[in-house]
N, C-alpha and C positions, 0 to 999 in steps of 0.2 A: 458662558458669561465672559470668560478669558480672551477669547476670540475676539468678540465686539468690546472689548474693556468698558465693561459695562460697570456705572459707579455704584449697583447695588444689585440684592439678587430681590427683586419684590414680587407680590404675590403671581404677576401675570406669566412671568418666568416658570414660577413654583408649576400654576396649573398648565402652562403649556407642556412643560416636560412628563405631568401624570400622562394629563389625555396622549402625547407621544407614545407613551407607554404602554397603555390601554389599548390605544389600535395597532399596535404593534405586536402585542401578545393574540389576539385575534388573525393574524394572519398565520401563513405554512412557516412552519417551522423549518429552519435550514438544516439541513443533515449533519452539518461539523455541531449541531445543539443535540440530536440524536445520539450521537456516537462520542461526545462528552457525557451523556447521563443512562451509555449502557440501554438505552431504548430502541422504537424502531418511528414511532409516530405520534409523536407528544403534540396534542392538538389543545385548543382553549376549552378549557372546563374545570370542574372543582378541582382538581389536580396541578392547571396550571393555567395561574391568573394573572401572573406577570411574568415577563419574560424571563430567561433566563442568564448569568450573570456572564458564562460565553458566551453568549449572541451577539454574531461580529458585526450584527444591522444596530446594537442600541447607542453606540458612538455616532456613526450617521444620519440615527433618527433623534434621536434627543436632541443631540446637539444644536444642530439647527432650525427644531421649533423651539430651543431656549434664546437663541440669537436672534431669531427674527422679532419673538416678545419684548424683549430687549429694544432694539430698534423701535417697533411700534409702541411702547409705553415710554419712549424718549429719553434711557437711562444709557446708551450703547453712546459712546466717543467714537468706537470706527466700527463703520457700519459695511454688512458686509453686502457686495452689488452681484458678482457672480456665481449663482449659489451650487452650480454644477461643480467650477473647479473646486469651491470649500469641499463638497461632499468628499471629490477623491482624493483632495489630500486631507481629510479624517479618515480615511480608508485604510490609506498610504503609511500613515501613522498608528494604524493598528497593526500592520502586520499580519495579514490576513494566514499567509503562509503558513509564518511560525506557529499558528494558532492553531493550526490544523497540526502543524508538526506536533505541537505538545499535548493536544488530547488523545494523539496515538499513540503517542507515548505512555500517557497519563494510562490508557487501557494496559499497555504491555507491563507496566510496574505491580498491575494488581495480582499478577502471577508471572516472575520471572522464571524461565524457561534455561535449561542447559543447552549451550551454543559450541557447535565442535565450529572450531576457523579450520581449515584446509588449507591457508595460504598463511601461516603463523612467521613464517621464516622472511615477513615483512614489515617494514618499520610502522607505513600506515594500519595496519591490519593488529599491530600492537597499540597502537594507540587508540585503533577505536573498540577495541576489547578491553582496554584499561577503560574507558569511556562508558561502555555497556555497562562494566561491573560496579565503579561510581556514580553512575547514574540510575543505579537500581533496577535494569531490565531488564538483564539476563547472567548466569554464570557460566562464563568464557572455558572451552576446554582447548587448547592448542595442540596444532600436531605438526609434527617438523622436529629436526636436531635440535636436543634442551641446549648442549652449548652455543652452539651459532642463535637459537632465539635470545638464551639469557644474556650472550655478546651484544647483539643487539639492543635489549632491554636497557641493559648498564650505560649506554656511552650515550643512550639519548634520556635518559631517566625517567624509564617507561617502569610501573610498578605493575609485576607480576603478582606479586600477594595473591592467595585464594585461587590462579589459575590452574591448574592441571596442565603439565608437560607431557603431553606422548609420542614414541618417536616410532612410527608403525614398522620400523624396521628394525629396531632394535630388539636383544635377547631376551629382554624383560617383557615384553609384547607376544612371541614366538609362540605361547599356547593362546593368549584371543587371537593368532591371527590365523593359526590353524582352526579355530572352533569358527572363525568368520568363514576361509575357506572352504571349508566343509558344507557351510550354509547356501555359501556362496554355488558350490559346484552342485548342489542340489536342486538350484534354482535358473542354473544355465548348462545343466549336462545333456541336456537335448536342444541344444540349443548352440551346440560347435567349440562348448569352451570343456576340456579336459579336467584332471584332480591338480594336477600340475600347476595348470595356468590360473584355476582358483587359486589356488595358495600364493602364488609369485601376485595377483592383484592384487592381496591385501596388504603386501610393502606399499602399492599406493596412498596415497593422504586421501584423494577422491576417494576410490575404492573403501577405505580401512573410515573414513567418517562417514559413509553413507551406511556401512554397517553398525554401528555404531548408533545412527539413530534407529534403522528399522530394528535393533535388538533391543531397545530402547534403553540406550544408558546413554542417549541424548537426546535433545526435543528435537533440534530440528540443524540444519547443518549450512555455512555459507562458504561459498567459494569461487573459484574463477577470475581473481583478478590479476592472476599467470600464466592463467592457459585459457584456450579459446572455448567458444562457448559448445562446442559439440562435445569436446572431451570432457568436459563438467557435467554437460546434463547424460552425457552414456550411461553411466556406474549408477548415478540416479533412480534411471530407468531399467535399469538389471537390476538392482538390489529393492530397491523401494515398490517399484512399479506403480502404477495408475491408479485413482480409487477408482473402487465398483462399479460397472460401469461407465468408465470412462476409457476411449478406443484414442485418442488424442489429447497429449498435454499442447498448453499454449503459453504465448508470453506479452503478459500485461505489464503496460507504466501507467504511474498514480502520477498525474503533474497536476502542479495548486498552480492555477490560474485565477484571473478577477474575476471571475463566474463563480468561484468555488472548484471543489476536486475534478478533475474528468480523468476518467481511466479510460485507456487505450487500449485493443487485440486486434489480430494479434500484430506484434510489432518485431517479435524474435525468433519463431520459430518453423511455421505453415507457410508454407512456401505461396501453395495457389489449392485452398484448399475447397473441399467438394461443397455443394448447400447442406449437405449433414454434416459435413465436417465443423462447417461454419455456426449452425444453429448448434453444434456441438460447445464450439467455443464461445458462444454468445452466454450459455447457459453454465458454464464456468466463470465466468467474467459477472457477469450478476449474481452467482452465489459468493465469490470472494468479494463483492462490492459491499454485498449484505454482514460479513462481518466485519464489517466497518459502522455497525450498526444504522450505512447506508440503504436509503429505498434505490433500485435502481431504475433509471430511465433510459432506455436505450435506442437508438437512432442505429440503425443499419445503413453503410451508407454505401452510394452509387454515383456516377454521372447522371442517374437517370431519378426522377422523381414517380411515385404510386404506377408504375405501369406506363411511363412517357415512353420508354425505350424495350424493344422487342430481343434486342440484345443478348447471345449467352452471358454475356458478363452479370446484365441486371437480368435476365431471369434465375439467375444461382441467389441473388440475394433475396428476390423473392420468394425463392420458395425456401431457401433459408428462415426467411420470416416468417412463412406457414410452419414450417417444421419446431421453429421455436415454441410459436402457441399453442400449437399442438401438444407440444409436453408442457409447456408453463403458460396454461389460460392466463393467467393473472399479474404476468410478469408487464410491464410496461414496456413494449419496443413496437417500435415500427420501423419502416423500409417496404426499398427503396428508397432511399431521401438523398439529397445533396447536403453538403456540408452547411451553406450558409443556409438551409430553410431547416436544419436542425436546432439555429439558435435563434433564428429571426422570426419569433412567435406572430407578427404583425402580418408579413407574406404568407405562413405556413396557416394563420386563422384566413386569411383573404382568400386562399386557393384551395387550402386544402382542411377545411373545417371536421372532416369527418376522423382524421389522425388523433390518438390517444395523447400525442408528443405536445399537443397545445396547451394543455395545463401541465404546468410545473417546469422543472430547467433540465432540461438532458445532459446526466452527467457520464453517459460512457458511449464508447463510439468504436464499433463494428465497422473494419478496412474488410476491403473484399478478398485481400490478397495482401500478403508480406510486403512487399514493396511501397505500396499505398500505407499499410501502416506506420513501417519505417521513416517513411520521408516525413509524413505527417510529424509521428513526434518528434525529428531532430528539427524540424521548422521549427514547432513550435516551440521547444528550447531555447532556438540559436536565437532565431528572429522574433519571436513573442516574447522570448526571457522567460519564460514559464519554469521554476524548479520542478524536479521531479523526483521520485523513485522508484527503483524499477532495475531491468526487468525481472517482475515477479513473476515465479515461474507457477504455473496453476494445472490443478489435474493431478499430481502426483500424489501416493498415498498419504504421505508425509512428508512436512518441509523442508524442501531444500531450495536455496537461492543463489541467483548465480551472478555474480555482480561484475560490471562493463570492465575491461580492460583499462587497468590505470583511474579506478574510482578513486575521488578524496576520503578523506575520512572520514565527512558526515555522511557523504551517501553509502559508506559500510555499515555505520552507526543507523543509517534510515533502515536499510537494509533488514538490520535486525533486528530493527523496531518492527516491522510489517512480519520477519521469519517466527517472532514472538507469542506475535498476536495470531498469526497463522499457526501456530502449534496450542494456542489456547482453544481454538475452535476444531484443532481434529485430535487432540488429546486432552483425558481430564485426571492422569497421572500428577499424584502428589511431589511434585519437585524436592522438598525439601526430604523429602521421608528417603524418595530414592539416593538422594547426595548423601545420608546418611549411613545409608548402608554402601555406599563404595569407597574402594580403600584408596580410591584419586584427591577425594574432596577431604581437606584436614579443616580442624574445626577452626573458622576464620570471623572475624567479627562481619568482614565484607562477603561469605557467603551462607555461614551458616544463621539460620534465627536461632 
C-alpha cells in the first residue's frame, strides 16, 4: 500500500493479498522454508494452509497483488508501470542472503557445539570466537600461547570470558599429549610415522585439535587461515579419517545467489577425478545438502549435453551419473548437462523433456574436475557478487573445516556456523553434560546453562 501511496487500505486490497496467499501456499515450498522449520517437504495440506512467515516469495507476492488493487480500485497516488523492476527491488530489500544466513544459524543455536580454533594466535579468529560465543552457537576452545592470545585480546578488547586457553606445547598439556601420541602412533605405525614423531605432532595446533575432537572433548575443529590448505586437511585425515565407506573426501561451497543456495564440488580438493570418484562426491555433496534440511537437485555438468559428445571427458560424467543411481535411485541428478540448460528450464523442457532436472531448481552442481570447479566459483563470486561459505570440507568422520587464506571474520563466524550444524548431524553427545565434567570449562553465564 506504501509503495503505490495508497490513500486507504479497502476491501479489494484486503482480498487480493488473501488470494496472493492462498496460491502461494499451494505451490513448492522453497527449501530456505524447509531448513527454517527443521523439515524436508512441507507441502499444502492440513498442516500447512498458509504460507510460512520465512517464505522469502511472500514480500514479492503479496506486495504486488496489494498494489495492483490499489491501482485498479483508484485509491493508489503513484502507480506503479514496471512491475519486473518493483519485484527485484522487494527482493533486494529482503535480503535474501541474510535470510538464509540466519536460519543456519537459527538451526546451529538449537544445540551449541564445542569449537577448538587452531589458528587462536589471530586477531580475526578472536573476534569471530568472541562472536560464536555471543551469539549463542558454539563454545570456543582456543589453542596457541595464553599470553600472546591474552596480549592480543586486551589491546583490541576482544572478551575471552568462558573460552578455554590451551597451549599444546606447554607442561600442563604434557600427559594429553602423550595420551594423544600414543593414539596417534597407533593409528599411523604402519603407516611410516614412529613413537617419537607421534609425540613431537601433538605440540602441533593442527595435530593436538584434531585429536581433540576425534577423543571427543570437542565437536568439531576450524582452521587453516595460516597455513595452506594441504597441511590442514593431512592431520585431519590421519587422526579423524573418512566415514564408512567413504574412499575420497571433497570440497564443497555454499554460495546465496538470486536463485537461492547452490552448492558447488568439488572445488578444493580432486584434482581430475575417476566416474566413481565422482559419483562418489556427488553422493557426499547431496547428503551434506540434506542437512540443510535441503532436497537436493543435482546437475552433473559437461560441454556435452545427454550423450551429444563421445568424449572421454563426457563419458566420465556419464557414467558417473549411472554409478550415482545406481546407489541413490531416488536422489535427483542428471548429466551430462551444460551449465546454462541446467537453469533454463524452457530449453532443457524444449530439447530435453525426458530429464528429471525439469521440475523444480537445481541447487548443486557437479564440476568434472578441480579446475572447472574452482574457476566456476571464484567467477561466481567475483563477477556474479554471489556470497559464499565454504570450503566445506565433506567425507571426514568428523568436522573439521578449513577456511581460505586471510578469511574475514564473518566468513569464520559462517564457517562455524555450517562446522556446528555439521557436528549436530554426525554426533548426538550432550554438549553441556560434557563441558561439565571437564576441568577447561568454568562455570560462566556465557557457557554454562
Amino acid at each position: 500500500a506504501l509503495d503505490v501511496r495508497a490513500t486507504q487500505i479497502n476491501e479489494a486490497m484486503k482480498l487480493a493479498a488473501v488470494k496472493a496467499l492462498a496460491e502461494l501456499a499451494k505451490t513448492t515450498v522453497p527449501d530456505i522454508v524447509n531448513l527454517a522449520y527443521n523439515e524436508t517437504n512441507i507441502t499444502f495440506g492440513h498442516n500447512y494452509i498458509i504460507p510460512k512467515p520465512v517464505d522469502p516469495r511472500l514480500l514479492a507476492t503479496v506486495a504486488p497483488a496489494v498494489a495492483k488493487a490499489a491501482i485498479e480500485s483508484g485509491v493508489a497516488r503513484q502507480p506503479i508501470t514496471d512491475w519486473d523492476a518493483y519485484v527485484i527491488n522487494l527482493n533486494s530489500r529482503l535480503g535474501l542472503d541474510n535470510q538464509l544466513s540466519r536460519v543456519i544459524g537459527n538451526k546451529a543455536r538449537q544445540d551449541p557445539k564445542r569449537v577448538v580454533f587452531a589458528d587462536a594466535e589471530n586477531l580475526k579468529v578472536l573476534k569471530a570466537a568472541q562472536l560464536v560465543l555471543d551469539e549463542k552457537i558454539g563454545y570456543p576452545i582456543l589453542l596457541g600461547d595464553e599470553k600472546k592470545i591474552r596480549k592480543i585480546a586486551l589491546a583490541n578488547t576482544v572478551d575471552l570470558e568462558g573460552m578455554p586457553i590451551i597451549n599444546p606445547k606447554d607442561d600442563d598439556t604434557e600427559d594429553l599429549r602423550k595420551e594423544f601420541g600414543e593414539l596417534f602412533f597407533e593409528k599411523r605405525h604402519r603407516k611410516g610415522v614412529n613413537r617419537y614423531e607421534a609425540y613431537k605432532a601433538m605440540k602441533d595446533r593442527n595435530h593436538f585439535g584434531c585429536m581433540m575432537v576425534e577423543t571427543g572433548l570437542a565437536d568439531c575443529m576450524i582452521s587453516g587461515l595460516s597455513r595452506n590448505y594441504p597441511d590442514t586437511i593431512r592431520p585431519a585425515i590421519n587422526i579423524i579419517g573418512t566415514e564408512p565407506g567413504v574412499k575420497k573426501i571433497a570440497g564443497m561451497y555454499l554460495l546465496f545467489t538470486k536463485r537461492g543456495p547452490l552448492f558447488l564440488a568439488d572445488t578444493t580438493v580432486n584434482f581430475n577425478p575417476t566416474a566413481e570418484e565422482l559419483a562418489e562426491i556427488t553422493l557426499l555433496v547431496a547428503k551434506e545438502v540434506r542437512h540443510f534440511n535441503i532436497v537436493p537437485k543435482v546437475a552433473m555438468l559437461s560441454y556435452s549435453n545427454f550423450g551429444s559428445s563421445n568424449s572421454p571427458e563426457a563419458n566420465l560424467v556419464r557414467k558417473a551419473r549411472e554409478i550415482v543411481k545406481q546407489k541413490s535411485p531416488s536422489l535427483i541428478c542428471d548429466g551430462e548437462i551444460q551449465g546454462i540448460l541446467a537453469f533454463n528450464k524452457e530449453i532443457l523442457k524444449d530439447n530435453y523433456p525426458f530429464t528429471e532436472l525439469v521440475n523444480g531448481e537445481v541447487n548443486t552442481l557437479i564440476f568434472p574436475n578441480l579446475a572447472a570447479g574452482n574457476i566456476a566459483y571464484n567467477l561466481l563470486q567475483e563477477v556474479g557478487g554471489a556470497d559464499s561459505i565454504g570450503p566445506i570440507l565433506l567425507g571426514l568422520n568428523k568436522p573439521v573445516h578449513v577456511l581460505q587464506l586471510g578469511s574475514s571474520i564473518r566468513s569464520i563466524f559462517n564457517m562455524v556456523v555450517i562446522a556446528v550444524v555439521d557436528a549436530q548431524a554426525k554426533g548426538k553427545s550432550d554438549t553441556q553434560a560434557e563441558m561439565r565434567k571437564s576441568k577447561w570449562w568454568k562455570r560462566s553465564p556465557k557457557t554454562m546453562a
